[in-house]
N, C-alpha and C positions, 0 to 999 in steps of 0.2 A: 398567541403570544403569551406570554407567561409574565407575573407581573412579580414585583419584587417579596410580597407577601407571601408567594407560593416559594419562593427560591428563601425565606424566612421559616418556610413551615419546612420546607427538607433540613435545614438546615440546622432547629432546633429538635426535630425527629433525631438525627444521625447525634446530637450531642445528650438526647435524654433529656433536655429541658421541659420534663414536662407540660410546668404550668405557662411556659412563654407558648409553646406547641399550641396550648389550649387556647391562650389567648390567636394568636395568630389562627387559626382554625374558625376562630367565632369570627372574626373579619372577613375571612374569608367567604364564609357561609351570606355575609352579608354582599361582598361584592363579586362572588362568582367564582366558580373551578374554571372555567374556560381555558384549554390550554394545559391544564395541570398534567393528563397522561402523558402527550410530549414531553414536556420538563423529564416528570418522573421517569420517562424512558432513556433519553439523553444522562441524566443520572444514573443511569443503572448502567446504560453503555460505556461510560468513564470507571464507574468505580467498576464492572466486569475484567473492562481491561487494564487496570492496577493491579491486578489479582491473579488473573489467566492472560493466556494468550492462545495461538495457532497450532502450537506445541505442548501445550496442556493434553492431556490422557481423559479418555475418556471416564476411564477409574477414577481420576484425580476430582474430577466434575462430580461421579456419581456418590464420591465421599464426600465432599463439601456440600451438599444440597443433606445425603443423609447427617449429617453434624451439624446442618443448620433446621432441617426439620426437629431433631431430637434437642434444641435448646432452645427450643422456641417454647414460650410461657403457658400453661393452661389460659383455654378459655383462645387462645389466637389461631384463629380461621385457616384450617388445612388448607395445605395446596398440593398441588397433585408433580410429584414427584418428577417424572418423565417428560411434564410440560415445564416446569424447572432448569431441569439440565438440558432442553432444547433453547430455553431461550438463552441460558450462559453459551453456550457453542455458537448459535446466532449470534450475541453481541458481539464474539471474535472472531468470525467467520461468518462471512455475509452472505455466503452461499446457501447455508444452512433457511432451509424453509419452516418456518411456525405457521400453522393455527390455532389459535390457544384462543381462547374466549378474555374477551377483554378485562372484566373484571378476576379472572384469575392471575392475569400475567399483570395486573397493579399489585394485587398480593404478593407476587412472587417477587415483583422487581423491589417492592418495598423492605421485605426483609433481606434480600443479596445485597442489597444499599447498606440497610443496618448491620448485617455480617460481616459486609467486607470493610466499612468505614466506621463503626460505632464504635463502640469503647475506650475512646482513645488513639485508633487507628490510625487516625490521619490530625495530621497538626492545622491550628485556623486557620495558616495563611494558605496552605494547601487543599484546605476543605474550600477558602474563597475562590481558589484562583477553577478548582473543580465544580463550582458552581456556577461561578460565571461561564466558563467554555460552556458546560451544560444551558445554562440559560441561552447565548450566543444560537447553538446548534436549535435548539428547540426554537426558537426565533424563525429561521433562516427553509426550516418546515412547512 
């Protein structure tokens, strides 16, 4: 189960809030991740499918991972391309099979969350009402 600090910590991730990010992170570290990959996968399953859908092109996929690898910051943790665009296909297509190693598909899901909702992307009440269903689903896991 997911507790409201971690749905606090996506939430000021996706707005850039830094230093709340930080503060919220050190709480965390005190009271536990337990739960947090769920969360974060239910997040990335929402904002995936804001984004794409069933009818999404394969090409379309393999350009939004390359435009999201090449704007990503020095210094921020490769991820491996092909394991990327399987899991966006999977998030809108459930047929679609992953094995992807678990710590690379939190990388992955963490920046498709900041690509597809960050910068302004998505308005508050919309980022709330997207994080609550996320929190709800991850719950219900």
């Amino acid at each position: 189960m997911s507790s409201p600090e971690m749905v606090d910590y996506i939430r000021t991730m996706i707005r850039g809030d830094h230093e709340a990010n930080d503060r919220v992170e050190a709480r965390l570290d005190e009271i536990g991740w337990d739960g947090f990959p769920t969360l974060l996968g239910a997040v990335f399953y929402f904002a995936v499918n804001r984004r794409f859908d069933e009818q999404t092109s394969t090409g379309e996929i393999v350009r939004f991972v390359a435009d999201m690898r090449a704007g990503t910051p020095p210094g921020t943790p490769e991820i491996d391309a092909n394991a990327a665009e399987t899991l966006i296909r999977a998030a809108v297509n459930p047929d679609v099979e992953t094995a992807i190693d678990p710590q690379m598909a939190g990388r992955i899901q963490g920046l498709v969350i900041l690509r597809i909702l960050g910068d302004g992307a998505i308005g508050d009440d919309d980022l709330d009402e997207l994080l609550a269903e996320a929190a709800a689903l991850a719950s219900r896991v």
